[in-house]
N, C-alpha and C positions, 0 to 999 in steps of 0.2 A: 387708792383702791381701784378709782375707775381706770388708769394706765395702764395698772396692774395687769386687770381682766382681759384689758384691750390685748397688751403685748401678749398672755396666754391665749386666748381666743387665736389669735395669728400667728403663732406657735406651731395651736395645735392642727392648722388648716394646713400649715408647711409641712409639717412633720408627713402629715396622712398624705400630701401630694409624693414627696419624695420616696416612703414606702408606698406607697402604688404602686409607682413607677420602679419601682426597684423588683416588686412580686410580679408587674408585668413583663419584663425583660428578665425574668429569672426562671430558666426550663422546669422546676422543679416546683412550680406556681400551685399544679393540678394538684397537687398532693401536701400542700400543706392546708391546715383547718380555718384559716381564715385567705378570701382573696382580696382582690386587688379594692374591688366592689367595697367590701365590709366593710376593708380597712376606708376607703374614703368617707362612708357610713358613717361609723365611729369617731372619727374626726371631726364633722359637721359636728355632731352632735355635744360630743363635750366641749369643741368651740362655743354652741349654743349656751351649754351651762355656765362657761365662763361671762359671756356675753350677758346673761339675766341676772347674776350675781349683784355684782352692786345696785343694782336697781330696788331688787329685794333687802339688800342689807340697809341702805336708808332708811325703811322701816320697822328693823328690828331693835329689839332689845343688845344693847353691850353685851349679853350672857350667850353661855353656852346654848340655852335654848332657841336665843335667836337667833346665833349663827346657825340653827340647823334647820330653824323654819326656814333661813334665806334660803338654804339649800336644796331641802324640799320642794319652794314653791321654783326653784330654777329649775330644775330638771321636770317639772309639770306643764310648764310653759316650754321647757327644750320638747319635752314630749308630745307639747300642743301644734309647735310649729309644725311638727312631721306630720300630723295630722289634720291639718290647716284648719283646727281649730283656735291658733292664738291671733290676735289682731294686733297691729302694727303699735297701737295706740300703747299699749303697755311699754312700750319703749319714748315712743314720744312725748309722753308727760312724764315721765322721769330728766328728760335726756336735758331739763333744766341745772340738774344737780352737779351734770357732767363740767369740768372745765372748758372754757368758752374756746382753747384752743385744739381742744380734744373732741367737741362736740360732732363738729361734721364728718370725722374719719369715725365716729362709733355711729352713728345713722348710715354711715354707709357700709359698714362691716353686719348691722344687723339687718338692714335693707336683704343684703347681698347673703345672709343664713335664712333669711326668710324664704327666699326665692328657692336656693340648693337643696333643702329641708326634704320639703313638696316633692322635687323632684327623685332626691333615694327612697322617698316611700314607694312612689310609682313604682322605681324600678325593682324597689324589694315585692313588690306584689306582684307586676309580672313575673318574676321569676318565681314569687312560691306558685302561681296560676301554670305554667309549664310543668313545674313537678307535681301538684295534682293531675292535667293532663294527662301526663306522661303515664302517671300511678293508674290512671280511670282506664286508658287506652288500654294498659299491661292487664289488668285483672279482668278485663270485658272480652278479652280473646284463651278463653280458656282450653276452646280443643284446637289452638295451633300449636302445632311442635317451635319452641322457640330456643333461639343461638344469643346468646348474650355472650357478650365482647367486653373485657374488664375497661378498654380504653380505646377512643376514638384517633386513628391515627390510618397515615395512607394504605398498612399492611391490614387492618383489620376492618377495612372501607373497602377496599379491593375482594377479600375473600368472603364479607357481609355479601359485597351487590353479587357476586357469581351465585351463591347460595341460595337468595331471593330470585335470579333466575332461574333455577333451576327447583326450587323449590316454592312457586309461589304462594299456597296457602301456609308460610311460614312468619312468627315475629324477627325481626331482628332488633336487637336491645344493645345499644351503647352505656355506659356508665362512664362517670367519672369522666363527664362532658361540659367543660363550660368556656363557653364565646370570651373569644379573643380580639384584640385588634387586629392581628395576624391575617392578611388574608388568604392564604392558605385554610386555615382554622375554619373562615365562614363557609368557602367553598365545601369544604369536608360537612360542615353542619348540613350547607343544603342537600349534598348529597343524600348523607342520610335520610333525608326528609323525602327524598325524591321516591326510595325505598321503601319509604312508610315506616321507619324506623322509629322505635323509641328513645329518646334520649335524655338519659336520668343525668343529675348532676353529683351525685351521691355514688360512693365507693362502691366495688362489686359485695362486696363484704356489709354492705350495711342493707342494703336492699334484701327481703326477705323474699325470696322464690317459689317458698314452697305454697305461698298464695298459689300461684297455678296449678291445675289440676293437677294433680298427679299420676295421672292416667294417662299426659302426654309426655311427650320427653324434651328434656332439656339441656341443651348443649355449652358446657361456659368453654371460651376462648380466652386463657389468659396472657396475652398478647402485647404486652407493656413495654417499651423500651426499657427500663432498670428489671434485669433478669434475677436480681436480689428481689427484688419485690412479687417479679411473678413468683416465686416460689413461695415465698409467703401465703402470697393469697390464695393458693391452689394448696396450700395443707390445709388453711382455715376454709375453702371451702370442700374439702374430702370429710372435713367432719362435720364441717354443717348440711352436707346432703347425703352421708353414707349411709342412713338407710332409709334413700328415696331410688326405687326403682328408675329405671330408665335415666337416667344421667350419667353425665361424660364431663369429662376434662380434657380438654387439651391445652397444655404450657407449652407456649416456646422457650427451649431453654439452651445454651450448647453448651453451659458447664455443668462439670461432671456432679457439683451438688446437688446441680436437679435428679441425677440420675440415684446417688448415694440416700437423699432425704426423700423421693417419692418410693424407693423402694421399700425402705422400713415402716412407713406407716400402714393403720386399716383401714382400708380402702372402702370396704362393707359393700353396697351394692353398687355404689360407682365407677364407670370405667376411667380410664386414666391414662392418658395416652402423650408423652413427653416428645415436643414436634421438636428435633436439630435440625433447624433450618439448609447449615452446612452438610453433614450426612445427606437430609432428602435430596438436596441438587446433584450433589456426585452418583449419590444409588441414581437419581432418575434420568440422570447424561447416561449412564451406563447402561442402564434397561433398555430406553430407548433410541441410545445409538451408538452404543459399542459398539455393534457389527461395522462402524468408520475406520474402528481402530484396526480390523482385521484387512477389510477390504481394502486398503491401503497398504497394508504391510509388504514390505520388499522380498521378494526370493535368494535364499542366498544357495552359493553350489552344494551343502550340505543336502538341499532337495526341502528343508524348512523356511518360513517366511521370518522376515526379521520387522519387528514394531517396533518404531523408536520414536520416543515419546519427547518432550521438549515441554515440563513444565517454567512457566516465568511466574514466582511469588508464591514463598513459602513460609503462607499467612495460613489461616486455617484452612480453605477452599484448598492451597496450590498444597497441602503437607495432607490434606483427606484424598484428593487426588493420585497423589503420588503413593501414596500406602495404597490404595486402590489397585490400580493399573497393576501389583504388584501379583496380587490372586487372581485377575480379573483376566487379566492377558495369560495365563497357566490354558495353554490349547494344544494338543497333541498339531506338530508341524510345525508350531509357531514359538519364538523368543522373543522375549522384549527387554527393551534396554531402554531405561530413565535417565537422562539429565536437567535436573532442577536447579533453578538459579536463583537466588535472592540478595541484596543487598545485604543483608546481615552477616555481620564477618561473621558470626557463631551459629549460622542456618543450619551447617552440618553438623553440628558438637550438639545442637539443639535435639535433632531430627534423631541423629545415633543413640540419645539420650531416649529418647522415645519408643523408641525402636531398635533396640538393641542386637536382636538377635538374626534381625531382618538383614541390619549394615555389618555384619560382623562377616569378615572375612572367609571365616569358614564355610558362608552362603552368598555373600554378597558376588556375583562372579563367576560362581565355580558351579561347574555343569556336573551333575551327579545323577547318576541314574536313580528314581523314585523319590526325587527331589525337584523344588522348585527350580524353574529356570529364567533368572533375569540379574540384570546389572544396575545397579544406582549410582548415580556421580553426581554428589551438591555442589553446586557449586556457590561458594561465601562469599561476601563482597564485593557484588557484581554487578554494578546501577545499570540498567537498563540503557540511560541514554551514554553511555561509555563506549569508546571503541574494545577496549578490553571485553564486552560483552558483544559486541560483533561480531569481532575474532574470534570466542567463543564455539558463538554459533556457527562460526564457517568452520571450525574446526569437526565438528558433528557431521555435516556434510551429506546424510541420509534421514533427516527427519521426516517422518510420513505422519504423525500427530503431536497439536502444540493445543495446550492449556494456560491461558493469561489469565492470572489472577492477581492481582495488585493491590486489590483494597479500593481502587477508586474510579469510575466509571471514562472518567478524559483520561488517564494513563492505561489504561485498558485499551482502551481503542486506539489512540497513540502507539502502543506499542505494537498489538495488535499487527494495525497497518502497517510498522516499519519493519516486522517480521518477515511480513509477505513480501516487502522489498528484496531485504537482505536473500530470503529463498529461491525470486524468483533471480538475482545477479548468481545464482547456484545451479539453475534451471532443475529446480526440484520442486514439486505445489504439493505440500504437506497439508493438511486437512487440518483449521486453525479454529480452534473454539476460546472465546474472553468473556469475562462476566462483565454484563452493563444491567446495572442495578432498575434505571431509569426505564419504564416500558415507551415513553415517546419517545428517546432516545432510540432504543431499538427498534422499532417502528421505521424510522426517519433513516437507522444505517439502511436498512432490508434492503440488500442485492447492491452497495453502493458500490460505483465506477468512479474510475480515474478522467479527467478532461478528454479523455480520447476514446471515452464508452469500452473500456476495457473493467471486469469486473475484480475486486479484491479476495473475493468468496471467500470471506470470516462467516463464522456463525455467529450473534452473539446473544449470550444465552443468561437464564439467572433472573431476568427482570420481575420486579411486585406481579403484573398482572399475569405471568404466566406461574407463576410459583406459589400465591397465594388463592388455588381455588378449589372447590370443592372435590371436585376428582384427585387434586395432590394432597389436599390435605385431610379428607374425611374417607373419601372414598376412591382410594389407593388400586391400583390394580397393581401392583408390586407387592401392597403389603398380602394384600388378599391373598398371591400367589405363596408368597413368606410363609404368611400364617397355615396353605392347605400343608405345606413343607414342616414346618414345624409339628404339626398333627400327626404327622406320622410317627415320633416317639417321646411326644410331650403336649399338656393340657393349653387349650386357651388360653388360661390364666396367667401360665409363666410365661406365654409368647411378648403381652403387655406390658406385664408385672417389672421382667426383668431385662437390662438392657443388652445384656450375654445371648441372649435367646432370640430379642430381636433383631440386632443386629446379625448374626451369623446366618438364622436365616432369612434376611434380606440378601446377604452376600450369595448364599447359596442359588436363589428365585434368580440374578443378576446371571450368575456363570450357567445356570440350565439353559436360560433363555438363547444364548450366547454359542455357547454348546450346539445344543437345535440348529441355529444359523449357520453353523461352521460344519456343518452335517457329518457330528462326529459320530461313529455309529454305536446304534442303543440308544444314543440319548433320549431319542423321543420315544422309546420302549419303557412299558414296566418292567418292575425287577426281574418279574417271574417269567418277563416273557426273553431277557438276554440268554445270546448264547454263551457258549465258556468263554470262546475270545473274547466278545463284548465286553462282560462282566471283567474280564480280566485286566483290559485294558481300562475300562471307565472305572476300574478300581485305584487305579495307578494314576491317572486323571485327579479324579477326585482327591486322592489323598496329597499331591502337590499341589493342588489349590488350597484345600484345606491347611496345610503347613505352610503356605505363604500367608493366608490370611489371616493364621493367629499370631505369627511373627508379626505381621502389620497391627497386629492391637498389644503390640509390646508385649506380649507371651514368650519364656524358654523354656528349654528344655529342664524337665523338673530332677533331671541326673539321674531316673532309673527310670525303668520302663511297668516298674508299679504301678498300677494305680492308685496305690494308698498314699504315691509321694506326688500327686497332684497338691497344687496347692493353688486356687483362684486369687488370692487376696496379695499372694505374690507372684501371680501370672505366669504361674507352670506348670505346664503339661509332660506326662508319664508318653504324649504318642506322639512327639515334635520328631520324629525321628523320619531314616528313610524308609521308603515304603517296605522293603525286601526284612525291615529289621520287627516289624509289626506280626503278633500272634495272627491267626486264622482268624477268629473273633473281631479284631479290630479293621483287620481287610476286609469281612465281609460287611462292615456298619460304612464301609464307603461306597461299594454299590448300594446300599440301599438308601443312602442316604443322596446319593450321585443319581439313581434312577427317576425317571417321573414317578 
């Protein structure tokens, strides 16, 4: 018996070491119900019980009853060590019974429980002593507006401290927080701290909110790495606070579920606001610095400018890009012409699939009056570091803007800079923008030169601290512009509500602004104040952006110019047509929709 206990006691000390160790190195630690902690916890513990067993069974009864008082009094005594009420001695006057060759490795296995015991109680009281804190700290700050963040991580630490500067009589509250060896992890904790921040250990979903007044407002950020889970937790919390005034949601999401499952549910008095991280970056290069794309653009002897774009990597960034540029560059004077390149032999088979009516030949290319004007060439199976991708690009030979998207911050820049090579043995300097995720990284390229102080002049754009903060992500000057656009023949509610609404006019606020700049005339007029020319022309304007941008969201022609053969659900439009073939009616819904 006494072997017995011994071998299970050192078992189950093993056992709990190697799961530890496995919940420690395993990403997905935060979200299951026991951690690393418990689990060592646990294993002390019924090591302990195994450990007191024979001790107690020497004085029982052969019967059932006494095996259960053994049992009993083991786990009173395992219960006593964690709370350094048992004394050593209860092992020591037994440990005669022990075999004489077993004896000194069982005094030292309970030696060594006695010592560990003590120590997970502390640690389990420090930590319930923080989630009280935390609870004390949250419900003692009643008239501060508070942002609670479902998960502590560098994107929801970055748009936390902006918000705290900018708002400083504000909570900010982490959840679903708990200390790692990681040190990344501690850093991020002290942060927070630095902040003043809350930081609970316990799920956004389990934390009860409406403790706080409800008189102030309260904003969740559900900001998770696994976008399956942020939607979860943004339905369970739309009905756990729909009808508490003043509260908000924002999910980052970029698939379409979030879009499909946030719009069906009741919302009740909650707002709900679904962040695509990829969408926000493209609309917000566009707002505020399209006018690169123009100012660049080459004259051709037609007496128009030609924009020729040069996306590399079509990932989601380089394929929202390229659909973009497509409504976006639509300028009375100006063409624009795309080649996109990606490694994927099926980039293009992908892309056409997506956008069908966009790459179809009937538009792709072909200049038609009251029609959009531009060219796409994908190019498949094109590694970057290839001379065949060289060649490529000396083949294009007028590129005046370039979009690096690759997925990963050192091939970005990589390519990036071998771009500006390639351009400058062209003697052409195209205007080169690449996504680098990393903000010290981007920091450290800012304005970087070759050994002989000559400059590379990439932009590079995209990074956590400029994309995660309060002005992009709460309070938008794009969206605001969106939403006054939207107002004009539809309610606040379906601006949020629905992603048709919001995105189109986003698209719209992008090309006005753009417009403005390119001083086309009227734009910066109200409806009622254009002349006929104006109206006539920003009529004709508008509707060739308009017909490029819903081909870019995989929209066609619905076969009749009804309205009744619209069909959203399989993305056709009754007015995909050219502008000259449109009723009266539908011409005048594009100046006004086209005017300030």
């Amino acid at each position: 018996m006494w072997f017995f206990c011994f071998l299970s006691s050192i078992a189950c000390l093993v056992l709990a070491i190697l799961l530890a160790f496995a919940l420690k190195n395993n990403k997905l630690t935060k979200k299951r119900k026991i951690s690393a902690f418990h689990c060592l916890l646990i294993g002390v513990f019924v090591a302990s019980l195994f450990m007191f067993f024979p001790i107690h069974q020497l004085s029982a009864d052969p019967t059932v009853g006494g095996i259960w008082r053994a049992i009993l009094l083991s786990l009173f005594n395992s219960m006593q060590i964690f709370a350094l009420g048992c004394e050593f001695n209860v092992v020591f006057e037994s440990i005669g019974f022990c075999p004489e060759w077993l004896s000194l490795s069982y005094q030292v296995l309970a030696a060594a429980l006695f010592v560990l015991a003590p120590v997970f109680t502390f640690g389990f009281m420090l930590s319930l002593f923080k989630n009280i804190t935390a609870y004390l700290k949250f419900i003692s700050t009643p008239k501060k507006e508070v942002f609670v963040f479902s998960e502590l991580n560098v994107r929801s630490l970055t748009l936390a401290k902006d918000i705290k500067k900018n708002r400083n009589n504000s909570l900010i509250v982490f959840t679903d927080v708990f200390e790692d060896n990681d040190e990344n992890v501690y850093e991020m904790i002290d942060e927070s701290k630095n902040i003043g921040a809350v930081c609970f250990k316990k799920d956004i979903l389990v934390i009860d909110f409406n403790k706080h007044s409800g008189k102030r407002p309260i904003s969740f950020f559900v900001i998770g790495e696994n976008e399956g889970e942020n939607l979860n937790q943004s339905l369970k919390l739309i009905e756990n606070y729909k009808k508490r005034e003043d509260t908000h949601i924002f999910i980052f999401s970029k698939k379409i579920e979030g879009e499909l499952l946030l719009n069906s549910v009741d919302k009740g008095f909650v707002k709900v606001r679904r962040i695509n991280e990829v969408h926000s970056l493209i609309n917000r290069v566009l707002y505020d610095q399209g006018n690169l794309l123009f100012d660049s653009a080459l004259p051709l002897n037609n007496g128009k400018k030609k924009i020729s774009a040069v996306v590399v990597g079509m990932g989601r960034h380089g394929t929202e890009m390229t659909r973009a540029l497509t409504w976006f560059c639509q300028m009375d004077g100006y063409t624009i012409e795309i080649n996109a390149f990606d490694k994927d032999p099926l980039a293009e088979d992908k892309f056409c699939a997506l956008v069908p009516e966009l790459m179809s030949e009937k538009y792709n290319g072909v200049y038609k009056q009251g029609e959009p004007e531009y060219k796409i060439s994908v190019h498949s199976g094109l590694n970057v570091e290839t001379k065949s991708f060289a060649d490529a690009i000396s083949a294009i030979g007028d590129a005046t803007y370039v979009f690096v998207a690759l997925g990963n911050d050192d091939v970005n820049i990589n390519t990036a800079v071998m771009l500006r090579m390639y351009f400058e043995r062209m003697k052409i300097h195209p205007v080169i923008q690449a996504i680098v995720y990393n903000s010290q990284q981007k920091k450290a390229l800012k304005g970087i030169k070759n050994y002989r102080g000559q400059e590379y002049d990439i932009e590079f754009i995209g990074d956590t601290e400029s994309s995660y903060t309060e002005k992009v992500i709460i309070d938008s000057e794009l969206e605001e512009d969106a939403l006054r656009r939207h107002l004009k023949w539809g309610k606040e509610e379906d601006f949020w509500t629905y992603e048709y609404n919001y995105r189109s006019s986003m698209a719209s606020a992008i090309h006005m602004k753009a417009r403005i700049k390119c001083n086309i005339p009227g734009a910066n007029k109200k409806t009622e104040e254009l002349t006929e020319e104006e109206r006539d022309s920003i009529e004709v304007l508008e509707h060739c952006r308009w017909n490029a941008y819903m081909r870019s969201e995989g929209y066609v022609y619905s076969g009749s110019k009804d309205k009744q053969s619209r069909n959203d659900l399989g993305k056709m439009h009754h007015a995909l047509v050219d502008f000259s073939a449109l009723c009266d009616e539908e011409k005048r819904k594009d100046s006004e929709v086209g005017a300030k």
